[in-house]
Structures are given as structure tokens and as C-alpha cells.
C-alpha positions as CSV (number, residue, x, y, z in Angstrom):
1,X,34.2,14.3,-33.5
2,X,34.3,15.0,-37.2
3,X,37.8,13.6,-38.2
4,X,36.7,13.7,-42.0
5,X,35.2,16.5,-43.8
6,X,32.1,17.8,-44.0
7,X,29.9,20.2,-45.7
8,X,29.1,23.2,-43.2
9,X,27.0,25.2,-45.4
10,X,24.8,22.3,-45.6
11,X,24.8,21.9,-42.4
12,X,23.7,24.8,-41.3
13,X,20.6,23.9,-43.0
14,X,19.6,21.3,-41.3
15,X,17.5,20.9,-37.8
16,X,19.3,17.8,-36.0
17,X,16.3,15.9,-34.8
18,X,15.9,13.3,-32.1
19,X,12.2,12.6,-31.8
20,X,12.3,8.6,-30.2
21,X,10.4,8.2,-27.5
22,X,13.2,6.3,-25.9
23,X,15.8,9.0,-26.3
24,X,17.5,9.2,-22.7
25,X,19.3,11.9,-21.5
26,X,23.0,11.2,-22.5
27,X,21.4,10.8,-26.1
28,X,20.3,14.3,-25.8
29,X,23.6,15.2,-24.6
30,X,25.3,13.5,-27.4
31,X,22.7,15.1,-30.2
32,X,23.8,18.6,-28.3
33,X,27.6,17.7,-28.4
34,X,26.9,16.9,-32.6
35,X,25.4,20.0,-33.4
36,X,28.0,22.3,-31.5
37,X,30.6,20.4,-33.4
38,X,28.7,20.4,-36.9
39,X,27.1,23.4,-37.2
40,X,23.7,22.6,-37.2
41,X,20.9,24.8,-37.3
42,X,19.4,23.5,-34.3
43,X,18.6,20.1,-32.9
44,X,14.8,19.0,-32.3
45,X,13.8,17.3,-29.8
46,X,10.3,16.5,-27.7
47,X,9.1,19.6,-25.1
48,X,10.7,17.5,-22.0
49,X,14.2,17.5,-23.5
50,X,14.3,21.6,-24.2
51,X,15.7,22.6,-21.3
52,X,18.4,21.0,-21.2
53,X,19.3,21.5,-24.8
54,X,19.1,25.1,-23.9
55,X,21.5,24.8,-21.4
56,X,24.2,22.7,-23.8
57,X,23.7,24.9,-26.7
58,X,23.6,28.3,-25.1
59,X,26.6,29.4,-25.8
60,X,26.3,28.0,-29.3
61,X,25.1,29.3,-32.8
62,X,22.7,26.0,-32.8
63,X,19.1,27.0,-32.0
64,X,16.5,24.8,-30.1
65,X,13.6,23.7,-31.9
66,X,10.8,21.7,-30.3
67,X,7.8,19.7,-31.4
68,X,4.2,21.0,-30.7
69,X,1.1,19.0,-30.4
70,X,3.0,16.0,-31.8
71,X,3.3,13.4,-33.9
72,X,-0.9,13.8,-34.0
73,X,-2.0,17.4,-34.3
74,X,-5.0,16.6,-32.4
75,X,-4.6,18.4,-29.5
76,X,-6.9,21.0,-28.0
77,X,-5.8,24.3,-29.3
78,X,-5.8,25.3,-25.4
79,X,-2.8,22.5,-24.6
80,X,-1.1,23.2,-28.1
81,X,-0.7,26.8,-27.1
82,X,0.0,26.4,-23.4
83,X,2.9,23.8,-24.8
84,X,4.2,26.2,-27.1
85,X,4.4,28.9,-24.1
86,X,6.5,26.4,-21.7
87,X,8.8,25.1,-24.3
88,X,9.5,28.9,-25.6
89,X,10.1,29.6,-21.8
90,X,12.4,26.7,-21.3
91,X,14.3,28.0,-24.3
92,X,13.7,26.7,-27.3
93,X,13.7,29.1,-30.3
94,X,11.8,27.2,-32.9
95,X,8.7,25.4,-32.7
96,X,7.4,23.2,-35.0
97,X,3.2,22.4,-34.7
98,X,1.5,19.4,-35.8
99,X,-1.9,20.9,-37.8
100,X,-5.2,19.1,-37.0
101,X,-5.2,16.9,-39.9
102,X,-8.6,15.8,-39.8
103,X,-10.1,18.9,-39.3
104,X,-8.4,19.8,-43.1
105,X,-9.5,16.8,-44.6
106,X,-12.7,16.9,-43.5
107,X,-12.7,20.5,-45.0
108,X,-13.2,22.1,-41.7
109,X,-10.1,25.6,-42.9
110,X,-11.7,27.9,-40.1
111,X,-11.0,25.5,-37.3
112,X,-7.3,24.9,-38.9
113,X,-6.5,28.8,-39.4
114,X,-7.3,29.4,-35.8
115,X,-5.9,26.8,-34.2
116,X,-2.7,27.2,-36.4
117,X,-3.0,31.7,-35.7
118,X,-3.7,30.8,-31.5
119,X,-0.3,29.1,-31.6
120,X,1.5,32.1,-34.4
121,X,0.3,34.3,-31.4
122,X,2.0,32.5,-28.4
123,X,4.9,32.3,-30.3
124,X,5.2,36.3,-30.8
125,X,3.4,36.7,-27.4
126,X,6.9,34.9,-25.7
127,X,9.9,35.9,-27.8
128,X,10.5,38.2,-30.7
129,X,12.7,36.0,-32.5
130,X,11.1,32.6,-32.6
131,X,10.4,30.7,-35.3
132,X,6.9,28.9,-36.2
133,X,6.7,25.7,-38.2
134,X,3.5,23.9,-39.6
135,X,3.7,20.2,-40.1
136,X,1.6,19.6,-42.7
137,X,1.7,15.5,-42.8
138,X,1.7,15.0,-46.3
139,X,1.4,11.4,-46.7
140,X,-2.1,11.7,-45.5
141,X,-3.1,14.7,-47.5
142,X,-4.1,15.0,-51.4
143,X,-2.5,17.9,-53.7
144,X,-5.2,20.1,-53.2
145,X,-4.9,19.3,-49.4
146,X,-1.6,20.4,-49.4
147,X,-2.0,23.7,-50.7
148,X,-4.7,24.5,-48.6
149,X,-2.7,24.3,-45.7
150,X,0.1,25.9,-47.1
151,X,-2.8,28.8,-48.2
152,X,-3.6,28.8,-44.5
153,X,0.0,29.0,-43.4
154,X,0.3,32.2,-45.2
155,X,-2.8,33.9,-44.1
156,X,-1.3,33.1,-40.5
157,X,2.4,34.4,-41.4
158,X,4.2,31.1,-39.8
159,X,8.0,30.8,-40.5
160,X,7.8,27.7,-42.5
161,X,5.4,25.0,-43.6
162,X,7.2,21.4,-42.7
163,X,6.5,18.4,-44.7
164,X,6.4,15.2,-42.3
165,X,6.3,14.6,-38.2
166,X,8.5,11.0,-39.8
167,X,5.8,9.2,-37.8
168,X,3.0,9.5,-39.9
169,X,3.9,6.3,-42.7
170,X,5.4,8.6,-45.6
171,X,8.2,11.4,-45.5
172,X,9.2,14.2,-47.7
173,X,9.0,14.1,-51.2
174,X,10.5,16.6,-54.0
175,X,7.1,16.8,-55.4
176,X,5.3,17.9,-52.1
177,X,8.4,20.7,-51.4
178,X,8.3,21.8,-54.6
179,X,4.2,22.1,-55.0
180,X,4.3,23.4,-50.9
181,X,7.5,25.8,-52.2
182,X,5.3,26.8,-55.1
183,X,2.2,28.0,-53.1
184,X,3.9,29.7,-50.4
185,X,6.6,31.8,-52.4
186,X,9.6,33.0,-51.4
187,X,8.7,34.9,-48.3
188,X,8.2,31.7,-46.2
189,X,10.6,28.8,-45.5
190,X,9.6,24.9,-46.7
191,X,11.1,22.4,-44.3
192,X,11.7,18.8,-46.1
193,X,11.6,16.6,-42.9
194,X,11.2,12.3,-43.0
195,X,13.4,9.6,-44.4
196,X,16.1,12.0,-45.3
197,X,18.9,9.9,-45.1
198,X,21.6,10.8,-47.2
199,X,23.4,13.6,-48.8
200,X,21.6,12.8,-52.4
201,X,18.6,13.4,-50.4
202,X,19.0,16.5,-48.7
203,X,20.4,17.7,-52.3
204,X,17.2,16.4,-54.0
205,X,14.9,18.4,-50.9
206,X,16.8,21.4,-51.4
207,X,16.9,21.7,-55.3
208,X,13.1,21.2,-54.9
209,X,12.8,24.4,-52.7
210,X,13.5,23.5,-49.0
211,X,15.7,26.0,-47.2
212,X,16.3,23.5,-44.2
213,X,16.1,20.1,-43.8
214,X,15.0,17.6,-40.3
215,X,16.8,14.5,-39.8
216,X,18.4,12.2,-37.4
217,X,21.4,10.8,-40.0
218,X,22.0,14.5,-40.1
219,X,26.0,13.0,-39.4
220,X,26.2,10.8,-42.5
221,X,24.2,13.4,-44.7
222,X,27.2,16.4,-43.9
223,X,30.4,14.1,-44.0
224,X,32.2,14.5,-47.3
């Protein structure tokens, strides 16, 4: 599958993502069959698709990660964190939530922390070693938006804030990963995620502070 070269420690930073709502299940397969070959940290896929993923991967390094409450973020806590309990159970390993965005822009942080901490808790509640994102959406948010939600990621000690669902109009910037990078410190992981398309891009994300990377050219981004 990989006939030329490619860069595995860059790989391994990378969450192989296939979020389409058209996505079948041979193109889950295939997405499987890529990371196993590749290295990837894990592919993402939408909460129906986990199971199987599981299945493909389990004797693999890659990890599952699924999407929570997405592309919106305006789910009732109550379904968030029941979603987050069946995908955990299906087997994925990583989750990655959708916050409620306007609940943050209307200034609303209480509503936000808890709905972001009753999700952190499922999470530990189901499996010690799972991983909790935050998508932040941060072509609707302003600067200071930004690092209030990365403020409120710390305060509920997630694994990583996340830049972009990639269906929200705008995708990661350098700017947002190294401002979101800047406010959570070293302790937490930034994931640059949306219109990362090529290796120059990943490069850029990770100079700016992300430690892993979500796309769907994840192929054309690793070959040397």
C-alpha cells in the first residue's frame, strides 16, 4: 500500500479521519487497512462506524477515536454523555466533543465547564486509558473566545483542546494552535484539525504547538 516512502514519525501524529456522512462501510475498511499500514495514531470516524474499527484495528498500535456531539455541539449534555458511554463501549479509545458554542459566546462558561466536565467523567467512568478532546470551533470564536475555552479545558483536565470539527466554514490556523498552545501549557495536547492538506501544513500546525494532527489526506501528507 505504501510503495514510496513515508514519514512514520509524522505519522504517528496524526488521527486518520473519515467524518462524510456518506462514508460506507468498505471506506471504513479501507481507512482501517491505511492506518494499519501507515502508522497512524488512530483513525476518526462517526459513533456508528466504531465498532467495526475496533474490530480491524485491534490487533493494531492505531487507536479509535470518535466524534462526540458532532459537527454542532448542541446536544443535551444527557445524549453527549450517553454517546460518549456507547462509543467508549464499542471500543473506541479517544473521543473528541464538540463544545456548546453558543453557550460560550453568549458568555454562558458555567453551562460550558459542566457540560464539557459531565463528558471528562464518562470518559474516566468507562476506561482508564481514554483520551478526551475539546473541539473548540475556532472559526466562529474571537481570541478571547478561544482562550476561554481553552481556560475551561484545563479546569476540566481533558487530554487535548482540538481546533476545528472541518465542517464549521474555517479550519486550523497557526495562529489559533499557537495562542490555544500558549494558554493551555505543556501538560495538555493541541490538536490542529481542518484543511490540513499537505505535508507543509501539518509542518506549519506542529511548529505552532500541535502534538497531533486530524485529517483525511493523511496519505499525501506522510509520503516522502
Amino acid at each position: 500500500m505504501h510503495s514510496t516512502s513515508f514519514d512514520a514519525a509524522l505519522a504517528a501524529k496524526i488521527d486518520h479521519t473519515l467524518l462524510r456522512p456518506d462514508a460506507r462501510e468498505i471506506d471504513v475498511q479501507r481507512l482501517c487497512d491505511e492506518a494499519r499500514a501507515f502508522g497512524f495514531a488512530s483513525v476518526c470516524v462517526n459513533p456508528s462506524w466504531v465498532r467495526l474499527c475496533h474490530v480491524n484495528l485491534r490487533d493494531s498500535a492505531s487507536r479509535v477515536c470518535t466524534v462526540i456531539g458532532f459537527p454542532l455541539g448542541c446536544n443535551r449534555t444527557e445524549v453527549k454523555v450517553r454517546e460518549t458511554e456507547l462509543a467508549l463501549r464499542d471500543g473506541a479509545g479517544e473521543v473528541d466533543m464538540v463544545l456548546h458554542i453558543g453557550r460560550l459566546t453568549q458568555g454562558d462558561t458555567a453551562y460550558v465547564e459542566q457540560d464539557i466536565a459531565a463528558v471528562a467523567r464518562a470518559v474516566k467512568n468507562e476506561s482508564e486509558d481514554a483520551i478526551l478532546k475539546v473541539i473548540l470551533e475556532i472559526s466562529m470564536l474571537t481570541v478571547q473566545e478561544i482562550e476561554t475555552a481553552c481556560r475551561i479545558a484545563v479546569a476540566t483536565e481533558v487530554d487535548f483542546v482540538k481546533t476545528s470539527t472541518g465542517f464549521g466554514g474555517g479550519g486550523a490556523t497557526p495562529e489559533a494552535v499557537t495562542l490555544m498552545r500558549r494558554i493551555v501549557g505543556a501538560d495538555i495536547g493541541v490538536k490542529a484539525s481542518g484543511g490540513i492538506r499537505t505535508r507543509a501544513d501539518a509542518l506549519k500546525m506542529i511548529e505552532a504547538g500541535a502534538n497531533r494532527i486530524g485529517a483525511s489526506a493523511s496519505i499525501a501528507i506522510v509520503r516522502t
